[in-house]
N, C-alpha and C positions, 0 to 999 in steps of 0.2 A: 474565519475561525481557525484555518488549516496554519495561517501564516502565524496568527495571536500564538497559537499554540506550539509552535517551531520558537520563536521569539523567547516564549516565556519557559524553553526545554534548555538553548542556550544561554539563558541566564541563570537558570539553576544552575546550568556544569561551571557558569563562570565562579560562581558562588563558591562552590564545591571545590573549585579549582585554590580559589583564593583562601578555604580556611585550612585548605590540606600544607599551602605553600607557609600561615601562619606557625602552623603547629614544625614545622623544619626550619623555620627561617625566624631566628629571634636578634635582638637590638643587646648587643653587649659591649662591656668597657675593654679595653686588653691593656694589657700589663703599665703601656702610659697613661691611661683615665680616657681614651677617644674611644668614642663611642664607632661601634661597626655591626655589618648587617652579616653573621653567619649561618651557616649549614648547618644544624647538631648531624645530618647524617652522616658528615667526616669523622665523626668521633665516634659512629657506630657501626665501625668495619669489623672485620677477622682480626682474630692475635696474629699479629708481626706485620699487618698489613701499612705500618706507621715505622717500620722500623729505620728508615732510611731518614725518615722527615726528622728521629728522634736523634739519632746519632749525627747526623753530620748538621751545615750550617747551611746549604744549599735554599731552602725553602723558609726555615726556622730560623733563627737568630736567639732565640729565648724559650722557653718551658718552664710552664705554672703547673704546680701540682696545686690540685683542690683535695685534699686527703679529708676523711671526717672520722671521728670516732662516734659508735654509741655510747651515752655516759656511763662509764665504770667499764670500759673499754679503751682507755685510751693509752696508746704505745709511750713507752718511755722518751724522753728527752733525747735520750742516748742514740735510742734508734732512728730515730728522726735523723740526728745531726749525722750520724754514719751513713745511713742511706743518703743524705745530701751530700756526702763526698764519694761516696760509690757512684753516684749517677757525675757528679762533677769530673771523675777519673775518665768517664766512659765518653760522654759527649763534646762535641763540638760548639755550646754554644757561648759565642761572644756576647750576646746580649745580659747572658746570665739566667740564673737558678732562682726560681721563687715557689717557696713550700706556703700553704695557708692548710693549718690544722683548727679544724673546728669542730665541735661536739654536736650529737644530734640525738633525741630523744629517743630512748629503745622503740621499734615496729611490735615491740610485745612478741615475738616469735620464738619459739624453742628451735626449728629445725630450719634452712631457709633453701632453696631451689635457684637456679642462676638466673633463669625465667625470675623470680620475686629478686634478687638483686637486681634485676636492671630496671626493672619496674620502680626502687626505690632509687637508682641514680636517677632515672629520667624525671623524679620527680624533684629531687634536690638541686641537680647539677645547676652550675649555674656558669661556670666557664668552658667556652670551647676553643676552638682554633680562628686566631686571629688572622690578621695579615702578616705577622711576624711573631709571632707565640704559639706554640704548640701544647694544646693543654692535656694534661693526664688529670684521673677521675680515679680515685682509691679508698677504701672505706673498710675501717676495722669495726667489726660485728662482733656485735654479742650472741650466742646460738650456736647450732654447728649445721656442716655442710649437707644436704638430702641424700647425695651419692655415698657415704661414709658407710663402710663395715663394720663386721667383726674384726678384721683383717686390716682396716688400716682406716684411720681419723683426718683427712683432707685438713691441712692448716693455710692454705688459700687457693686461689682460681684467676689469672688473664682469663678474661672472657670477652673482651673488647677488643681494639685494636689501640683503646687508648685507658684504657679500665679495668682493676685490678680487685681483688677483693680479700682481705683477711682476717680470718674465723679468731680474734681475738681470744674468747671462752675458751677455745681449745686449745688454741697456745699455752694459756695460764695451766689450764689443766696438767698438760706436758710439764709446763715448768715446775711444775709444785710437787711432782716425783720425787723420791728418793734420790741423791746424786744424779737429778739432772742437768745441763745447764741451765744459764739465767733466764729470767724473762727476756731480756735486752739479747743476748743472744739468739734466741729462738726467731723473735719477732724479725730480728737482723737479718737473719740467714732467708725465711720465708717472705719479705718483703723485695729484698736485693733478687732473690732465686725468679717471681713472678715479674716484677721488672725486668729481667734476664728474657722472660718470654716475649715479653711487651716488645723487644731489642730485636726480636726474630729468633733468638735461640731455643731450640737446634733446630737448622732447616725450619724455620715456623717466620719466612720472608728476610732471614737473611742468608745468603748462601752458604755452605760451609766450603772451606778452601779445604778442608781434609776428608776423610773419612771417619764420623766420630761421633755419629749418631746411634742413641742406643734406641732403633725403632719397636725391640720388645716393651719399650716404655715409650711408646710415643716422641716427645720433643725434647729429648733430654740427651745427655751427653754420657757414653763410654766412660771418660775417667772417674773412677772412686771419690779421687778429692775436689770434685770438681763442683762449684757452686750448683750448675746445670745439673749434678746427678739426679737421677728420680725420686731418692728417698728424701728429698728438702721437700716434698710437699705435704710427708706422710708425718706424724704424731713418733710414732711407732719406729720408722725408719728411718728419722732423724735422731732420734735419741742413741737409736744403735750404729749412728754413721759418723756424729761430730766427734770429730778426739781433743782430747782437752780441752773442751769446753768453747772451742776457735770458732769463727764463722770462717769458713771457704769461701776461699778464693775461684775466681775464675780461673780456667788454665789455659795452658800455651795456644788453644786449638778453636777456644770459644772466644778466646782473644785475638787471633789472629782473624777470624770471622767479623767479628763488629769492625775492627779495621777496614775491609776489604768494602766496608759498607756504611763508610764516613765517618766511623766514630775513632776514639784516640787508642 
């Protein structure tokens, strides 16, 4: 009986073992149509913990973005196409850029938690990292952010190390101010600025060659005009930081940073 029941204690953990290694281990296409056997838990590290894989050609060769919108959320044309030359400028890969924008039925939410974002990528996602593709996970919301004050409206969140998220609703909100900038700008600046984190920037796994971390804001950068500044994530702070309506640029210091860390 002593033995039946040892037998029948390692076959439950076998069990157990096998549906845990299911739930991480799934059967995907990558970017040629071959089917391969990956990890989703590479694509659910720390922000900038991918930043080296992202930028240089080392490991990657190639980057799929799987971007989604909820319907009556979805980014302009414009932004799209501009962020695929902003990451194009930044990285390293010879394989090539591939964006897939897809719509996704609203979760019904007014307010959403980054706990309930990830909840909703892990239930959509559907690309991770190949043998030669590096996949990013991005998704414009309808709703606004749970951590959001009086004092300042969250227009997106890195919260992965390959996942990104933007508060679409409150961008528009922004936009439709009196003499505020465009939608396409807005979206521009908070899309590029979170991918900036995704890159390691500031200090957030890529090193910085200088001193130019403004640590009273966390992972952002000292200069004013500087894409990295703090106030691209805020409603409120971006409106009173963009001049002439421009999306910012990277500067000499966040630039010279992704260099140092394979990227162009």
């Amino acid at each position: 009986m002593r033995t039946f029941l040892s037998i029948l204690v390692c076959f439950s953990l076998l069990v157990s073992c096998s549906n845990k290694e299911t739930d991480e281990f799934i059967q995907v296409l990558d970017p040629d149509g071959n089917e391969q056997t990956v990890d989703k838990n590479l694509n659910r590290k720390s922000v900038g913990d991918s930043a080296n894989d992202m930028l240089s050609g080392t490991n990657f060769s190639k980057i799929a973005f799987e971007l989604y919108y909820v319907e009556g959320s979805k980014p302009t044309n414009k932004t799209i196409s501009d962020f695929e030359v902003f990451v194009a400028a930044r990285l390293n890969k010879s394989g090539g850029i591939t964006i897939d924008l897809q719509p996704l039925p609203s979760p019904g939410k007014e307010v959403y938690s980054i706990t309930e974002i990830r909840a909703i990528e892990d239930d959509i996602r559907k690309t991770y990292n190949t043998d030669d593709a590096i996949s990013v996970f991005g998704i414009f919301i309808d709703g606004e952010y749970s951590e959001n004050t009086e004092n300042g409206s969250v227009l997106g969140v890195a919260y992965r190390n390959t996942s990104f998220v933007i508060f679409e609703e409150t961008i528009k909100q922004f936009s439709g101010q009196p003499l505020a900038p465009s939608l396409t700008t807005l979206e521009t600046v908070v899309t590029n600025h979170e991918f900036g984190h995704l890159l390691g920037l500031v200090n957030a796994g890529t090193t910085p060659q200088s001193d130019h971390q403004d640590v009273e804001h966390g992972r952002h950068c000292t200069e004013e005009n500087c894409l990295m500044f703090w106030t691209a994530e805020t409603g409120e702070g971006l409106l009173n930081s963009l001049s002439g309506g421009s999306v910012p640029e990277l500067d000499s210091q966040c630039l010279a940073d992704l260099a140092a860390n394979g990227g162009k």
